[in-house]
C-alpha positions, 0 to 999 in steps of 0.5 A, spaced: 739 577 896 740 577 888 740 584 885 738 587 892 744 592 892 742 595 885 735 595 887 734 598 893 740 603 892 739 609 890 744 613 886 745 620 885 749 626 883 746 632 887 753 636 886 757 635 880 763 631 883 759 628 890 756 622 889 750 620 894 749 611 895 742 611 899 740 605 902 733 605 906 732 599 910 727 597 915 730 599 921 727 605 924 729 613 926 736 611 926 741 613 920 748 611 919 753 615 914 760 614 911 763 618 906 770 620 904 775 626 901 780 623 896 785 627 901 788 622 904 796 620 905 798 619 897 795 627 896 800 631 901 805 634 899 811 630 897 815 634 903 812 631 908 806 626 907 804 627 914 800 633 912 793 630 910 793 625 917 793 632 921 789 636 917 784 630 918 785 630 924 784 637 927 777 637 923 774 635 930 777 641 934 772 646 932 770 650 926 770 658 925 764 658 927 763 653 933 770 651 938 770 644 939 766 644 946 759 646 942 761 641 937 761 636 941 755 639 945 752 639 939 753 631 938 752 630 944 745 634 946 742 629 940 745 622 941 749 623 933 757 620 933 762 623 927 769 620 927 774 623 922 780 618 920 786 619 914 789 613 909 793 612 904 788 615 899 782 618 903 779 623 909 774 618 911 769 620 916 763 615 919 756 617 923 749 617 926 744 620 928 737 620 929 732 621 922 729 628 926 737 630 928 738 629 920 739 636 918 743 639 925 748 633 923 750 633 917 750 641 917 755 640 922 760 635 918 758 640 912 762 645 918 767 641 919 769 640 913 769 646 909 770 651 915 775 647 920 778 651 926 785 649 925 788 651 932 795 652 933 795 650 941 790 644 938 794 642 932 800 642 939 797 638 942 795 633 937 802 632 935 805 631 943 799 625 941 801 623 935 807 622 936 807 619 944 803 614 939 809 613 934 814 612 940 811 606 943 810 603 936 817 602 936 816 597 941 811 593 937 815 588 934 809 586 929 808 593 926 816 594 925 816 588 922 811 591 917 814 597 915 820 593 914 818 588 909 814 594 905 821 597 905 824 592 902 819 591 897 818 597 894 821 604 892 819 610 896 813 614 894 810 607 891 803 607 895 805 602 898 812 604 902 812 605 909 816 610 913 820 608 919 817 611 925 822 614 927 821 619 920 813 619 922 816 621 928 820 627 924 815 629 919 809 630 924 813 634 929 815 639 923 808 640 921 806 647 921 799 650 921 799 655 915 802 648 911 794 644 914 791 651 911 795 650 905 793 643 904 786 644 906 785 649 901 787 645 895 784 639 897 778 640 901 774 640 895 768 637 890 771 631 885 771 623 888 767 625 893 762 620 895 757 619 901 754 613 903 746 613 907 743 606 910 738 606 916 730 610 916 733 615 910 730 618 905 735 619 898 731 627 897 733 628 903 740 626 904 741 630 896 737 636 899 742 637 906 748 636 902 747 640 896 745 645 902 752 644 905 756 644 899 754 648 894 759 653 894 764 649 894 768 648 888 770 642 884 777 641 883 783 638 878 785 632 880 791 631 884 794 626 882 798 620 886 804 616 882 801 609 880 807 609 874 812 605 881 812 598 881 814 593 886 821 592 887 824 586 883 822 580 886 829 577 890 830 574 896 831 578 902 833 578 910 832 583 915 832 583 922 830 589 927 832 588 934 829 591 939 830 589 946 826 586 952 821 582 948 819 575 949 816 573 943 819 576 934 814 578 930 815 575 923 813 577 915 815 572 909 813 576 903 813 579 896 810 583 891 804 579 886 804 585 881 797 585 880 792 589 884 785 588 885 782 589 878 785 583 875 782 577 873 787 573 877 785 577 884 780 574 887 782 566 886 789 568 889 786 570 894 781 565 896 788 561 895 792 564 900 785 565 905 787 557 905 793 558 907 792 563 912 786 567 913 782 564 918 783 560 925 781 553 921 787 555 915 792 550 914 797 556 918 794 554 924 792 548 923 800 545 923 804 551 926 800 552 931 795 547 934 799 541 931 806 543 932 805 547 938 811 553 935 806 559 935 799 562 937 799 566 932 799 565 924 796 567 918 797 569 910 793 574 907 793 579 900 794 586 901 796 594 898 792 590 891 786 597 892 786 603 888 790 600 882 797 598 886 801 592 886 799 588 891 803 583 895 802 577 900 805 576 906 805 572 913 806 573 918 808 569 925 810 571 933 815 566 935 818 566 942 826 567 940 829 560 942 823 557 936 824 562 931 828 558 926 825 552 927 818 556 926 821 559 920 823 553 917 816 549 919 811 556 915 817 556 909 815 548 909 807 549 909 808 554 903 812 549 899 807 544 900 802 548 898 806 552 892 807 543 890 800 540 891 796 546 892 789 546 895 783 541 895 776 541 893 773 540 901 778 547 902 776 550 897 768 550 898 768 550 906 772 557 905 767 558 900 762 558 905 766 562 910 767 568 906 760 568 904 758 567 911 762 573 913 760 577 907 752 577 910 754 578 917 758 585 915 752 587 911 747 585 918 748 592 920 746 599 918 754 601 920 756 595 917 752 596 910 754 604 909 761 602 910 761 598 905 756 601 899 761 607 901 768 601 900 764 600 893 764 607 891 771 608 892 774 603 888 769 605 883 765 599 883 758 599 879 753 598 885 751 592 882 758 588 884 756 587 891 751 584 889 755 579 884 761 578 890 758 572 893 757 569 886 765 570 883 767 568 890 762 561 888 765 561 881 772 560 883 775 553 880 779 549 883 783 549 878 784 556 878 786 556 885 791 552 884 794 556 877 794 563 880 799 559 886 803 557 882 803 564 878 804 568 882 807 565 889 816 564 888 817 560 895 824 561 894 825 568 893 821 570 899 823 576 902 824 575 911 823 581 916 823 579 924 823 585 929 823 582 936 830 580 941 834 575 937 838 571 942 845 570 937 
């Protein structure tokens, strides 16, 4: 796999502001695509943020030239799939076709997002959709246990703040069509916009199509997003959320890290915190689970570090409401003992080869390779990253691992959040 990536991916410029990552493989007549717009959340405007996750959403309903029904028979007549999904930072669409289908598919997204439909009966119904879908999520103790802890450590407008639902619910419910036309005019445009290919492809032709597809649009300014927010300072902070009629409380013990996925010190805490709890064989699952029998389900990660935001680490346990202080106390103790002692060498290297192992499988499928040359693209990594990933993972040092916790991790500043039915 050495230098595979950077000499086999094709690289282009086929429009100024549309970047093209070509990756012909063995596998044959099938092509996968990926490929994102910098319109995501961060980019509506500040009165309402659910704007760009609308707008993404009605690109499916149809187009000037086509309504919904022939777009779809158009897909399904050829046996292709185009999805659309809106994030923090960027419209995202996915894809595949047959080779010989190329031409008709990719017309079809050009079509899409150049010339959505954007009808007001359509955007009706998708939001009495969105909405249903964030009224049952305020039973979901594990996802308002997040919001909660995001609220608690940072400022509103930082990336990684999170709305309540219940102001989701207000924003999506107050959006108009004539504000998704807005947004669309000023956003929808060459700049960041980076299209990944993998399968029975040829680069010529993908730059060719695109080219067609796009030409007349224009490229715009950046808008940007305010990176100048910083995490809140770190103190130790409780909250609880009740919600009624639950059998078990979600639970978060985090904080902000101040660093984001570019720093030297990234990729060590993160192999760090993956010891702790990143998988099913971490120190989390091996004591609070299968050796105290307190929880089914636990586990640490390090997230919101992408696009040059401060991150923040976190974890997270379900305990039943009668076990959350006794669990509580049993995660803090596991996190102490690894802030004191650190990790060792045979954690170190079996998570080593675990991480590379999943990194290779990720990469066994068309689907899967597109979607991460398109991932590289967006954090502005050269092509050649993917292929040094599994040596910086090789080339983390003990002694780093246990440095970076040290540096970074403050066990008695953590903030709490739980969400569930509490019995006091």
């Amino acid at each position: 796999m050495r230098n595979y990536f950077s000499k086999k991916i094709v690289v282009d410029e086929p429009q100024k502001g549309l970047s093209t990552f070509v990756l012909p493989t063995g596998v044959k007549e099938v092509i996968t695509f990926a490929g994102s717009l910098p319109c995501g959340t961060l980019y509506s405007p500040r009165k309402n943020s659910e704007i760009s996750s609308l707008a993404a959403g009605m690109l499916d309903k149809g187009t000037k030239n086509k309504d919904k029904f022939e777009v779809s028979d158009i897909l399904e007549s050829v046996g292709a799939e185009i999805n659309f999904f809106n994030t923090a930072h960027h419209v995202q669409f996915t894809g595949y076709c047959l080779k010989n289908d190329l031409d008709t598919v990719l017309c079809l997204l050009g079509e899409q997002l150049r010339t959505p439909l954007f009808l007001e009966k359509e955007l009706s119904t998708l939001k009495k959709r969105l909405v249903g879908n964030l009224e049952r999520s305020k039973e979901d103790t594990k996802k308002q246990a997040m919001i909660g802890l995001l609220r608690k450590l940072y400022p509103p407008h930082h990336p990684n703040y999170a709305l309540t639902t219940d102001e989701k619910i207000e924003l999506v419910s107050s959006v108009r069509t004539k504000e998704i036309k807005t947004f669309h005019k000023n956003t929808y445009r060459l700049g960041g916009f980076n299209f990944s290919a993998a399968g029975d492809v040829s680069p010529d032709t993908i730059n060719k199509l695109l080219k067609e597809q796009f030409s007349r649009w224009k490229k715009g300014p950046d808008i940007p997003y305010r990176l100048d927010l910083k995490a809140r300072p770190i103190k130790g902070k409780k909250r609880r959320i009740p919600i009624p009629d639950k059998q078990s409380i979600d639970m978060y013990l985090g904080q902000a890290i101040g660093i984001n996925r570019r720093h030297k010190d990234y990729y060590p805490l993160k192999m760090a915190i993956y010891v702790l709890g990143g998988n099913f064989s971490a120190r989390l699952m091996q004591t609070i689970r299968d050796e105290a029998g307190l929880t089914y389900g636990i586990g640490s990660s390090l997230s919101g570090t992408g696009f040059g935001s401060d991150g923040y680490w976190s974890t997270w346990a379900t305990f039943a409401p009668d076990l959350l202080e006794k669990g509580k106390r049993a995660t803090r103790n596991q996190i102490k003992e690894w802030y004191n002692n650190g990790i060792t060498e045979k954690e170190l290297k079996e998570k080593k080869t675990t991480i590379m192992g999943a990194y290779k499988v990720g990469l066994d499928s068309t689907g899967g390779l597109a979607a991460r040359i398109l991932s590289n693209a967006q954090q502005r990594e050269k092509i050649e990253h993917l292929d040094k990933y599994p040596e910086i993972i090789k080339n983390i040092s003990l002694d780093k691992v246990n440095k970076t916790i040290k540096k970074y991790i403050k066990p008695k500043q953590l903030t709490f959040v739980a969400a569930g039915t509490f019995d006091d």
